[in-house]
C-alpha positions in Angstrom: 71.3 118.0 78.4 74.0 117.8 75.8 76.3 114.7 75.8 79.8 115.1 75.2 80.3 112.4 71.8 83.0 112.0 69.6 81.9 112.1 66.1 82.6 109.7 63.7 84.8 111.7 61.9 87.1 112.9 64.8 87.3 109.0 65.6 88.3 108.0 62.5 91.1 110.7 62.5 92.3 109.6 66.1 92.3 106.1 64.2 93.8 107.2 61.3 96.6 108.8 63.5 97.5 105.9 64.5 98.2 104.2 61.8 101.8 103.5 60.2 102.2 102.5 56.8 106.2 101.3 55.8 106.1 101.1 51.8 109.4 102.5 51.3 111.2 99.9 54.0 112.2 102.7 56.5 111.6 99.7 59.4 114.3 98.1 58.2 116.9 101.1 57.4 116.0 102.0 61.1 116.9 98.5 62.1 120.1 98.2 60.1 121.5 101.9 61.7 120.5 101.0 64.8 122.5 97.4 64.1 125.7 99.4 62.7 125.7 102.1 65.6 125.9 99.5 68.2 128.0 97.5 66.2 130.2 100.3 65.7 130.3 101.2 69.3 131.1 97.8 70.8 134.1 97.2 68.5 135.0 100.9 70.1 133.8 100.2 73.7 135.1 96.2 73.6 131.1 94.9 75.0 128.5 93.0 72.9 126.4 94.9 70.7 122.9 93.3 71.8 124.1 95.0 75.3 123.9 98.4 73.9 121.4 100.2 74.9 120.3 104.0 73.6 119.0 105.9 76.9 116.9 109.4 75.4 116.2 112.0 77.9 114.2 115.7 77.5 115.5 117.8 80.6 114.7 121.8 80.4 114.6 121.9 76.9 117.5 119.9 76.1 118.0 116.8 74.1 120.5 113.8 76.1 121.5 110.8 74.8 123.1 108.2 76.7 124.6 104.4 75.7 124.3 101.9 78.2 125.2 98.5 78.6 123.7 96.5 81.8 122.5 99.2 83.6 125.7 101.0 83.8 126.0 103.9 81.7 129.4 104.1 79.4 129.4 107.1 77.4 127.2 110.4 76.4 126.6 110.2 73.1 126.2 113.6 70.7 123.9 115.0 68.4 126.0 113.7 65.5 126.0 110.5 66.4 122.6 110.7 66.8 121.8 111.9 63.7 124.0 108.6 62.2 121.6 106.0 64.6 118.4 107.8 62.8 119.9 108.6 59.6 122.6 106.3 59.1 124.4 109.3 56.9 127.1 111.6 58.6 126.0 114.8 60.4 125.8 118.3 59.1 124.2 120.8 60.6 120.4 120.6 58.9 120.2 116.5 59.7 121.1 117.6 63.1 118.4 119.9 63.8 116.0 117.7 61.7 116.7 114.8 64.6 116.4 116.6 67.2 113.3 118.2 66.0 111.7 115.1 65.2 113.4 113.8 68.6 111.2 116.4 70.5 108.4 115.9 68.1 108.3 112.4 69.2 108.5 112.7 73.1 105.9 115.4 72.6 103.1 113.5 70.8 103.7 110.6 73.2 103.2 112.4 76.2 99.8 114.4 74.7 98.0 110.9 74.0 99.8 109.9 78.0 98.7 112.7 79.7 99.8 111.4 82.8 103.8 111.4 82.3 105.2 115.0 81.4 107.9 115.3 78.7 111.0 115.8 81.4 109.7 112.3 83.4 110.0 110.2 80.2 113.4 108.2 78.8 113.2 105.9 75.6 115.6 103.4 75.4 116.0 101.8 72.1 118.2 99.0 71.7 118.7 96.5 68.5 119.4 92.9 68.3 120.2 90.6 65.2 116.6 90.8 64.6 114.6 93.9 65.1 115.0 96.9 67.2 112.6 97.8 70.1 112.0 100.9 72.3 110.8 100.5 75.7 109.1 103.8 77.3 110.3 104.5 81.1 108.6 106.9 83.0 111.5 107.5 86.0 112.4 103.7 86.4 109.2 101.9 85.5 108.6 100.7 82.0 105.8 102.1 80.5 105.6 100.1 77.3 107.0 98.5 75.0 106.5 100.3 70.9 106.8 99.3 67.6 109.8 101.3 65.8 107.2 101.9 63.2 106.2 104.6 65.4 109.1 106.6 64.8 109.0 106.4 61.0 106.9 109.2 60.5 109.4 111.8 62.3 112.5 110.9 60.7 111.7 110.6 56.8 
């Protein structure tokens, strides 16, 4: 009988997947237009910027944004000012399909390696303090798990 066995090689790839390298700094211009978006919004929506939070939902093959601040949702945010959080340039019409491609990308991968959650059951809320920026997975209203912003790198470069 013939035992299913992951090669080497396919391990190492699965491995090697995994693995984010930052040379060029892109943690840090993540951090910085994630910092100046909810900067930005706060002066706009008079709350503290650590109390922003960036709710991101796939529903029936579309793309919602929301920003929250305790809970309590205060405005829907567009693809533009999407593509500024990511990007931290002004929209135009290629950035905003390249966001939302990697957007999709993203939500995609993560639920192929978490079998369990489907794509439409997922929300990733990213939010940004002083000191680094964080997104926390929710599948419905249970935290899946906290990840590294280094894991987004490699969809918006």
């Amino acid at each position: 009988m013939k035992k299913n066995r992951i090669s080497i090689g396919q391990q190492i790839k699965d491995f090697a997947a995994n693995i984010v390298v930052d040379p060029f700094g892109y943690e840090k211009i993540i951090h910085d237009n994630a910092r100046n978006f909810a900067v930005s919004y706060s002066k706009e929506l008079s709350v503290l910027p650590n109390d922003i939070n960036l709710r991101i939902i796939h529903r029936k093959s579309l793309l919602l944004a929301f920003l929250y601040t305790k809970n309590k949702m205060i405005k829907q945010v567009e693809l533009a000012d999407l593509v500024s959080f990511f990007t931290g340039t002004k929209a135009s019409e290629r950035l905003e399909q390249k966001v939302r491609k990697g957007i999709f990308q993203f939500i995609d991968d993560y639920t192929k390696h978490n079998s369990n959650i489907p794509p439409e059951a997922i929300s990733f809320h990213i939010q940004s303090n002083e000191d680094q920026t964080y997104i926390e997975v929710f599948d419905a209203q249970r935290q899946v798990e906290q990840l590294d912003v280094k894991k987004l790198i490699k969809y918006f470069r």
